[in-house]
Kinemage of the C-alpha trace (Angstrom):
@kinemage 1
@onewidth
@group {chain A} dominant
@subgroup {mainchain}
@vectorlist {calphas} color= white
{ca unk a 1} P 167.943 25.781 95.376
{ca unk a 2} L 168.106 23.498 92.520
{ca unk a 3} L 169.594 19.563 93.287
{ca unk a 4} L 172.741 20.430 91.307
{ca unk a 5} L 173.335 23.536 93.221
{ca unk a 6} L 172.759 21.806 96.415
{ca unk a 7} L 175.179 18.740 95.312
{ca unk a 8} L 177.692 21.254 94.307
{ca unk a 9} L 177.371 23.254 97.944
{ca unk a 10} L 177.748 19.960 99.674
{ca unk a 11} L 181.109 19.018 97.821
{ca unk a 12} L 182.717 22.754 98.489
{ca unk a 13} L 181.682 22.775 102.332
{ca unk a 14} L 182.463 19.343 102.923
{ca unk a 15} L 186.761 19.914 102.916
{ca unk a 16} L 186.092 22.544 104.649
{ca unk a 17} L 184.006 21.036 107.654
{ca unk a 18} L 186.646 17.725 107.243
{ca unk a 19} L 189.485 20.541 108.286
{ca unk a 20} L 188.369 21.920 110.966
{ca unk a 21} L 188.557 20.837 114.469
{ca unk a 22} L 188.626 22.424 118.152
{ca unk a 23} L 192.509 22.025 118.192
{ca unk a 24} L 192.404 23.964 114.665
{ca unk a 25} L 190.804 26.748 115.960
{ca unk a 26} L 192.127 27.664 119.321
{ca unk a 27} L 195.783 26.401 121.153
{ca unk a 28} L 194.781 24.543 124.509
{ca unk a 29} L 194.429 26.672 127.061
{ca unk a 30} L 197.676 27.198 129.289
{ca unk a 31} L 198.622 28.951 132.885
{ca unk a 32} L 201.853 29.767 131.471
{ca unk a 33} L 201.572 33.539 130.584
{ca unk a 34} L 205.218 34.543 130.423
{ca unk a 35} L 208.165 32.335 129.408
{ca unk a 36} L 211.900 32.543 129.827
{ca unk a 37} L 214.366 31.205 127.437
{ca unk a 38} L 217.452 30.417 128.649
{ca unk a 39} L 220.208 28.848 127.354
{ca unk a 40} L 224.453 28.132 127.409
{ca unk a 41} L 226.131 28.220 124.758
{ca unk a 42} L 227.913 24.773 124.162
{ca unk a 43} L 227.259 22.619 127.589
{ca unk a 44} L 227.379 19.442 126.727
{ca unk a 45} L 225.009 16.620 127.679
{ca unk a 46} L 227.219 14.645 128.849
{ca unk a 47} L 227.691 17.036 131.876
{ca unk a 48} L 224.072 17.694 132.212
{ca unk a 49} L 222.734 13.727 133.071
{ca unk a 50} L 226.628 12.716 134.476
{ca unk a 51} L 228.193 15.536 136.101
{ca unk a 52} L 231.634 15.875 135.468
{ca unk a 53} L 234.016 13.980 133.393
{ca unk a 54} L 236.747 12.321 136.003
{ca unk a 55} L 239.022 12.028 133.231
{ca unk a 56} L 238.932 15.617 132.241
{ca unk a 57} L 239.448 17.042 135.753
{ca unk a 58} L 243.326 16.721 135.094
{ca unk a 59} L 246.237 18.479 133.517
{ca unk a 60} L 246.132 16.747 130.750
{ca unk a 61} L 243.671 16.450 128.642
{ca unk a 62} L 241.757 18.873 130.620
{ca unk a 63} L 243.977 21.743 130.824
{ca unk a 64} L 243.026 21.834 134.899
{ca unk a 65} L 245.292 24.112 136.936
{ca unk a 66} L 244.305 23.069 140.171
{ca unk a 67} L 243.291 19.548 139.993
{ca unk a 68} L 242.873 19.286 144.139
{ca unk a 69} L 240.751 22.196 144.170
{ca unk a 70} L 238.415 20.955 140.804
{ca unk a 71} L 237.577 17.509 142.291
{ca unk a 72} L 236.673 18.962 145.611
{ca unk a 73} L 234.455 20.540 143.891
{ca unk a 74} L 232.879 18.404 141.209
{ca unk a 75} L 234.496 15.379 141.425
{ca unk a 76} L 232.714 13.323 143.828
{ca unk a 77} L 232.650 9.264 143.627
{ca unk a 78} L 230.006 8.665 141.375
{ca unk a 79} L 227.851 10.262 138.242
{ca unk a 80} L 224.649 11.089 140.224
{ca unk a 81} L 226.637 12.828 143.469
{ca unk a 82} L 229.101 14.951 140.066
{ca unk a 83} L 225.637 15.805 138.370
{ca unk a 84} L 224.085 17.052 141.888
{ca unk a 85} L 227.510 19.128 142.287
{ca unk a 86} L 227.986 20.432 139.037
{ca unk a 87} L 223.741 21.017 137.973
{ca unk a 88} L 221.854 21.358 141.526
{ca unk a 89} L 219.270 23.337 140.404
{ca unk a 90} L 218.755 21.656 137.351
{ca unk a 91} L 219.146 17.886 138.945
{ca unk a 92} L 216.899 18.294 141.897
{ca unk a 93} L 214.156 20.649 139.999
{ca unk a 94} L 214.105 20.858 136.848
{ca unk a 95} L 214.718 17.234 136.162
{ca unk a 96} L 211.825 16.176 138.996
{ca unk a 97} L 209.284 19.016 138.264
{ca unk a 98} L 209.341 19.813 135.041
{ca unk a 99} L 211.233 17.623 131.757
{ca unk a 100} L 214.997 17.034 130.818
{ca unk a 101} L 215.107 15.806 127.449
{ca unk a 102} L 218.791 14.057 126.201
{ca unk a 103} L 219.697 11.681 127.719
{ca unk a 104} L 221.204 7.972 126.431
{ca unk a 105} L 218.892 6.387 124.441
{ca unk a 106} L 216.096 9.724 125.023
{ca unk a 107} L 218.488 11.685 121.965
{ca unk a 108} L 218.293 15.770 121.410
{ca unk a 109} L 219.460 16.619 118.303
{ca unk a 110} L 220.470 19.660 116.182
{ca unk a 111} L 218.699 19.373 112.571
{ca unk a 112} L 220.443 22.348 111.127
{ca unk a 113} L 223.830 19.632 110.255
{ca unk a 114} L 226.493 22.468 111.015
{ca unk a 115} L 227.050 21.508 114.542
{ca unk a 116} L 227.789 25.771 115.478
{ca unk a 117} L 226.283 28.479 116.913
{ca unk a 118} L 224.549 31.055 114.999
{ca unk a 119} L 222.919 28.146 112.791
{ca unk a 120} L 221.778 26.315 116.294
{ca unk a 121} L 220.286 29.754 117.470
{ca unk a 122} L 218.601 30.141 114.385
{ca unk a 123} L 216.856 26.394 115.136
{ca unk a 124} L 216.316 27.494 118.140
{ca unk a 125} L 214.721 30.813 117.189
{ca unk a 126} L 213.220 30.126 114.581
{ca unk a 127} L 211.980 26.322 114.448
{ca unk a 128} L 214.224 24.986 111.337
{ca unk a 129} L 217.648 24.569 110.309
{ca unk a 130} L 218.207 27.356 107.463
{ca unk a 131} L 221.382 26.518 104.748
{ca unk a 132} L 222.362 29.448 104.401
{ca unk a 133} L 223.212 30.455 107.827
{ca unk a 134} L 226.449 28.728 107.613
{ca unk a 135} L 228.788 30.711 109.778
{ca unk a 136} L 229.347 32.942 112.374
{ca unk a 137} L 229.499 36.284 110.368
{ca unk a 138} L 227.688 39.146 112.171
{ca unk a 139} L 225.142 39.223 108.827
{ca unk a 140} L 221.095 39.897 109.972
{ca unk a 141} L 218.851 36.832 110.073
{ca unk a 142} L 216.780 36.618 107.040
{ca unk a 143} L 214.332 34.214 108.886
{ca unk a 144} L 212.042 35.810 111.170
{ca unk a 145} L 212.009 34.131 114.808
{ca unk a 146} L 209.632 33.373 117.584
{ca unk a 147} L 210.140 36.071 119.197
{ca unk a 148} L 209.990 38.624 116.535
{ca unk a 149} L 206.711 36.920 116.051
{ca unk a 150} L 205.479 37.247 118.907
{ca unk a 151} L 206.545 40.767 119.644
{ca unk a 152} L 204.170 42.047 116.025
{ca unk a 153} L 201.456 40.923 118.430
{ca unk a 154} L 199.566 43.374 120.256
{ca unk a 155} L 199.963 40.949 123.842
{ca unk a 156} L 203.465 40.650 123.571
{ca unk a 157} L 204.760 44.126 121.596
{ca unk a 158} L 207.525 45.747 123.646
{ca unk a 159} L 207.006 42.883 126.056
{ca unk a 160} L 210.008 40.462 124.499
{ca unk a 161} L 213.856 41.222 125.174
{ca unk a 162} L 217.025 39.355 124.548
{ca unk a 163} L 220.498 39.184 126.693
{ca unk a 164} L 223.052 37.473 125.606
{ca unk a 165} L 227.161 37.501 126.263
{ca unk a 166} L 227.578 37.397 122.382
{ca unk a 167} L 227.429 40.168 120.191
{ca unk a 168} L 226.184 38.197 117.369
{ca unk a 169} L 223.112 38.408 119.129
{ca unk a 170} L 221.142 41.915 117.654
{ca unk a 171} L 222.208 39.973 113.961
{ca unk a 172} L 220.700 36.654 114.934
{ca unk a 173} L 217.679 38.527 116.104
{ca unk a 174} L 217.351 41.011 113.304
{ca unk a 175} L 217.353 44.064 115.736
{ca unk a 176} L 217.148 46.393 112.974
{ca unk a 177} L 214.128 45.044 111.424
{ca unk a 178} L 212.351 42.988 114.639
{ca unk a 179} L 212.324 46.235 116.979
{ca unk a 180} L 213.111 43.808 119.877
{ca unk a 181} L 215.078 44.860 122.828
{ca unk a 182} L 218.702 43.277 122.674
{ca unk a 183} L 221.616 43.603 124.475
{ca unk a 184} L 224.852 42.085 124.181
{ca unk a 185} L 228.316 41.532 123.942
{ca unk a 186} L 229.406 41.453 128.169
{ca unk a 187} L 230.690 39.033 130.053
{ca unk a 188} L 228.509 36.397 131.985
{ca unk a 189} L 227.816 37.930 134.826
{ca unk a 190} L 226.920 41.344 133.764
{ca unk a 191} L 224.696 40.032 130.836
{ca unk a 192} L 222.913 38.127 134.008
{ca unk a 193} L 222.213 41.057 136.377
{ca unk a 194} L 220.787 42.852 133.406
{ca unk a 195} L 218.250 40.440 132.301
{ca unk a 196} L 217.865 40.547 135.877
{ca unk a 197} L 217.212 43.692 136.406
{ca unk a 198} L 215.259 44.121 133.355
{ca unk a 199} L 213.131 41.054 134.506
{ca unk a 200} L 212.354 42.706 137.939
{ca unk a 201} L 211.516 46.132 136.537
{ca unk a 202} L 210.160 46.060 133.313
{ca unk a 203} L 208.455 42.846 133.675
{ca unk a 204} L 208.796 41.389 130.182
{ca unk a 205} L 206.788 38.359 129.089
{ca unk a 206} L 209.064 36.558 126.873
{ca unk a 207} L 212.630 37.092 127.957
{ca unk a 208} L 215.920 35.353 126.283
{ca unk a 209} L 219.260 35.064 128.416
{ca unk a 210} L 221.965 33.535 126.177
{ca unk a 211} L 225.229 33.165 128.071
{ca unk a 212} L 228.720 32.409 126.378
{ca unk a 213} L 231.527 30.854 129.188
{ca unk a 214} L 231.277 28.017 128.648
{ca unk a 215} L 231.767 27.374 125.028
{ca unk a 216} L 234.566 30.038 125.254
{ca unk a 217} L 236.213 27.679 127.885
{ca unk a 218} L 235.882 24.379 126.462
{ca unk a 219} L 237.920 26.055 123.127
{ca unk a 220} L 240.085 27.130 125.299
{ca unk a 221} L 241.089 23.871 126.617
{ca unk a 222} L 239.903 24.702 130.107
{ca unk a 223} L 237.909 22.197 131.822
{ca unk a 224} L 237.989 23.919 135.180
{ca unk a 225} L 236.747 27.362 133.594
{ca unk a 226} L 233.972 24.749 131.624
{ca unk a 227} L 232.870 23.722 135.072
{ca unk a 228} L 232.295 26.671 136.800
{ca unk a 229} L 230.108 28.364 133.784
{ca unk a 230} L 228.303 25.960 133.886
{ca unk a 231} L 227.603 25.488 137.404
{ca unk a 232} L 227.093 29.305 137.152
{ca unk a 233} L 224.198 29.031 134.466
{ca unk a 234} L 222.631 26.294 136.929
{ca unk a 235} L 222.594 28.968 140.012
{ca unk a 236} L 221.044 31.792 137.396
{ca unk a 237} L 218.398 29.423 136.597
{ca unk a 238} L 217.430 28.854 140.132
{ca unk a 239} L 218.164 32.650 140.638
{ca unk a 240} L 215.645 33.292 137.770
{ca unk a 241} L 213.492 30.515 138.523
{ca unk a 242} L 213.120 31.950 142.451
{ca unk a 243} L 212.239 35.237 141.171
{ca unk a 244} L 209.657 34.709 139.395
{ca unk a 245} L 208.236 32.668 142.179
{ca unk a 246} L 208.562 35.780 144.622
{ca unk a 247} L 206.210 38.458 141.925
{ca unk a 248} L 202.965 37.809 142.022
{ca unk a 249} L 202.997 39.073 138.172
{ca unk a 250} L 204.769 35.827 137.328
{ca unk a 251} L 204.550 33.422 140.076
{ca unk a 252} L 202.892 30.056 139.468
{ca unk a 253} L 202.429 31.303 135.678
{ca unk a 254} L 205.620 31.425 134.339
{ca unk a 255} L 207.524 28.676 132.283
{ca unk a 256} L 211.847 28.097 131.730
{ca unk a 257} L 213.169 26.267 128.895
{ca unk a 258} L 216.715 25.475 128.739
{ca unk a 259} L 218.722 24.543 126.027
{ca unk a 260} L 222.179 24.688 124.122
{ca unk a 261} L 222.881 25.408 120.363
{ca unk a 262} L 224.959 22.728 120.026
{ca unk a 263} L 226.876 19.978 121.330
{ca unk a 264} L 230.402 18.786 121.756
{ca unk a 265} L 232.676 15.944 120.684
{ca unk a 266} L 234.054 12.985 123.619
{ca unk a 267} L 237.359 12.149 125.152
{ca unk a 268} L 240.027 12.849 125.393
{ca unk a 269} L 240.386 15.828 122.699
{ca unk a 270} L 236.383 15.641 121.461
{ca unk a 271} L 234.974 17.874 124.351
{ca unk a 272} L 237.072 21.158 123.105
{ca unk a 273} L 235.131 21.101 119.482
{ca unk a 274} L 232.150 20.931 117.874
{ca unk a 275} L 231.157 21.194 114.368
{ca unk a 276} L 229.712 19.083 110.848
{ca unk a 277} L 232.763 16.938 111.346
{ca unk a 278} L 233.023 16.499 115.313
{ca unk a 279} L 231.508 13.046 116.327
{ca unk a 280} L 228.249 13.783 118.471
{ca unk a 281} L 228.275 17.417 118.743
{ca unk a 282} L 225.000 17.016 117.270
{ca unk a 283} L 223.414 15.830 120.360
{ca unk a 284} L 222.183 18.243 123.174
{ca unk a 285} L 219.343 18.619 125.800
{ca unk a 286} L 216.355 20.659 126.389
{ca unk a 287} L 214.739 21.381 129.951
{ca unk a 288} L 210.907 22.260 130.050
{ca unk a 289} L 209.749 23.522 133.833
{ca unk a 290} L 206.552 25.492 134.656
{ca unk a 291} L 202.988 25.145 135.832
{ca unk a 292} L 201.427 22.681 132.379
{ca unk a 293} L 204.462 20.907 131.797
{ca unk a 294} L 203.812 17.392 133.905
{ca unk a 295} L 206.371 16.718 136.591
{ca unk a 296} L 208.552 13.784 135.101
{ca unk a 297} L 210.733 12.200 137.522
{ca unk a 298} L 213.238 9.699 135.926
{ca unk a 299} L 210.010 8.129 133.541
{ca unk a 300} L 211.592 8.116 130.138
{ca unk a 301} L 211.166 11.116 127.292
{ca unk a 302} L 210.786 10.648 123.544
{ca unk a 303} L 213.749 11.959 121.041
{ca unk a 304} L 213.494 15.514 120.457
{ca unk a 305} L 215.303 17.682 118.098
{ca unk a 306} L 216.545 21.811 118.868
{ca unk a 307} L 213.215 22.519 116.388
{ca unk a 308} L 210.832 21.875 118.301
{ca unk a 309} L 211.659 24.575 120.945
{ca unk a 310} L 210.296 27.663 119.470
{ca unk a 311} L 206.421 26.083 118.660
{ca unk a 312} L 206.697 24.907 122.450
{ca unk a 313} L 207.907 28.493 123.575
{ca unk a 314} L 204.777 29.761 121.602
{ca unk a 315} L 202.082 26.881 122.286
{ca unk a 316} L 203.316 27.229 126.331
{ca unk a 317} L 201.404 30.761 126.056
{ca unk a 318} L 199.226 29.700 124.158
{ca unk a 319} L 200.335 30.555 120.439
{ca unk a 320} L 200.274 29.055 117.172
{ca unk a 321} L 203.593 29.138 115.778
{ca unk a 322} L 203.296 26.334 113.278
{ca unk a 323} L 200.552 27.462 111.475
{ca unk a 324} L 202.835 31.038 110.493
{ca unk a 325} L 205.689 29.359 110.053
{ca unk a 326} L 205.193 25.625 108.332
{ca unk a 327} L 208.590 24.735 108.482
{ca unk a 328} L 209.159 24.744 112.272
{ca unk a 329} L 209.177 21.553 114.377
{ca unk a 330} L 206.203 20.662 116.265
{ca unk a 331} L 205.924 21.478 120.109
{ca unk a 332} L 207.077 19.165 122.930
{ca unk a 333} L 203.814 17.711 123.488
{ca unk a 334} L 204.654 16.134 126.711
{ca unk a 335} L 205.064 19.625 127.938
{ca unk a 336} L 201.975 20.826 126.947
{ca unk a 337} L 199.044 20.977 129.014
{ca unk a 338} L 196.981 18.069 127.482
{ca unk a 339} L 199.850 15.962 128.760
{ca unk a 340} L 198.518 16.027 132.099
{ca unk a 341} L 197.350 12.912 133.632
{ca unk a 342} L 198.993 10.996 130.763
């Protein structure tokens, strides 16, 4: 080979050699093998780190009808004892084993700027905020999503289903054009014993359980019915959570996220609304528990925003999302399994 050829060989391979690296070529190796989404519509997190409002279990402005009953229930003397009451499952474990990311001064954010639902779900889903998803019109996605993406692979295909209370659901998902396994439009519990089911005997590995109560109670001006959907979600997390710990095809390798599509606004009025011009509805949580994501305790978490969930739903099993879809957030890499020993 002649000098100039050789010179000219060198400067071609050399951006190529400068790209690559181990983490370019292969995601780091994970137990996780399945992973279950799940999420409530609207819970605020406000709720999730305090427990209940005191202020809103009332008459007015929380449109209680049995105050008596309601703070027997959730309101105890202080935050930590309401959060315990109202979020158990999600205090004691998820919170100490895995990650909750959201609270004061540890912001999750929405980057979509509508402050609703089917734009949060599409962050969610998908790993962006999209424009023109601006309403709740029962109109197909035109972005595809995680799990369509994952369900074109041959690991995953007729392995990924979808529950969820709201019948905007099979349009969010694309059902027509992603083939995936969605059904919707019940009430709470009956949208829960079906995942459940499903999860039992089908054995999915990516599973999404979207449930509505709560969001549909907080518009209507019922704290009390808030409450109770959202203690509700916390006991169908540990129900979930306790399954898959009993079937040997999922037990010790199986992650839950949690999240919300959107926030809410403050007292007094705040909490029933959400939206581009409601004050902090922007703001919710995510919780991360499973075999690589580090146990955090009460050590502080960075800010995340709603799109970063779908890269960490993929990287958790060990899948690229980012490099198919650019504009997705990066993954929660505390998480991840090269957070360990951090």
């Amino acid at each position: 080979m002649s000098m100039l050829r050789l010179v000219a060989a060198v400067a071609v391979a050399l951006p190529l050699a400068s790209a690559w690296s181990p983490a370019a070529t292969a995601a780091e190796p994970t137990k996780t093998k399945n992973v279950i989404l799940m999420m409530s519509d609207g819970i605020r997190w406000q709720e999730i780190f305090r427990g209940a409002e005191p202020a809103l279990i009332s008459e007015k402005p929380g449109g209680v009808e049995n105050v008596e009953e309601l703070k027997s229930l959730f309101g105890q003397k202080t935050a930590e004892a309401r959060r315990e009451a109202l979020f158990p499952f999600i205090t004691e474990v998820v919170a100490q084993q895995g990650q909750l990311y959201g609270n004061d001064g540890e912001e999750s954010r929405v980057t979509n700027g509508k402050n609703f639902s089917y734009p949060g779900y599409n962050e969610v889903f998908t790993g962006f905020g999209d424009p023109r998803i601006d309403s709740n019109d029962k109109v197909n996605n035109p972005n595809i999503t995680v799990f369509e993406w994952l369900n074109g692979q041959d690991a995953y295909r007729d392995k990924v289903a979808a529950f969820g209370s709201w019948d905007c659901f099979p349009f969010i998902l694309n059902s027509e054009r992603s083939g995936l396994k969605v059904v919707a439009g019940q009430r709470d519990p009956a949208t829960f014993e079906k995942a459940l089911e499903t999860l039992k005997n089908d054995k999915p590995r990516v599973l999404f359980i979207g449930l509505g109560g709560t969001d549909g109670a907080a518009h209507g001006g019922r704290y009390d019915n808030y409450l109770k959907s959202a203690h509700f979600f916390d006991q169908s997390v540990k129900t979930v959570w306790e399954t898959v710990q009993s079937m040997p095809e999922y037990k010790d390798q199986t992650t839950l996220i949690l999240t919300t599509d959107h926030g809410r606004g403050g007292l007094p009025d705040g909490w029933r609304h959400h939206g581009e011009k409601v004050e902090g509805s922007d703001r919710i949580w995510i919780g991360v528990l499973g075999p690589d994501t580090p146990a955090n305790g009460d050590s502080p978490l960075p800010n995340t925003t709603q799109s970063q969930v779908a890269a960490t739903l993929a990287s958790l099993l060990g899948e690229d999302y980012n490099a198919q879809q650019s504009k997705a957030g990066a993954p929660l890499q505390r998480a991840l399994p090269q957070a360990q020993g951090r």
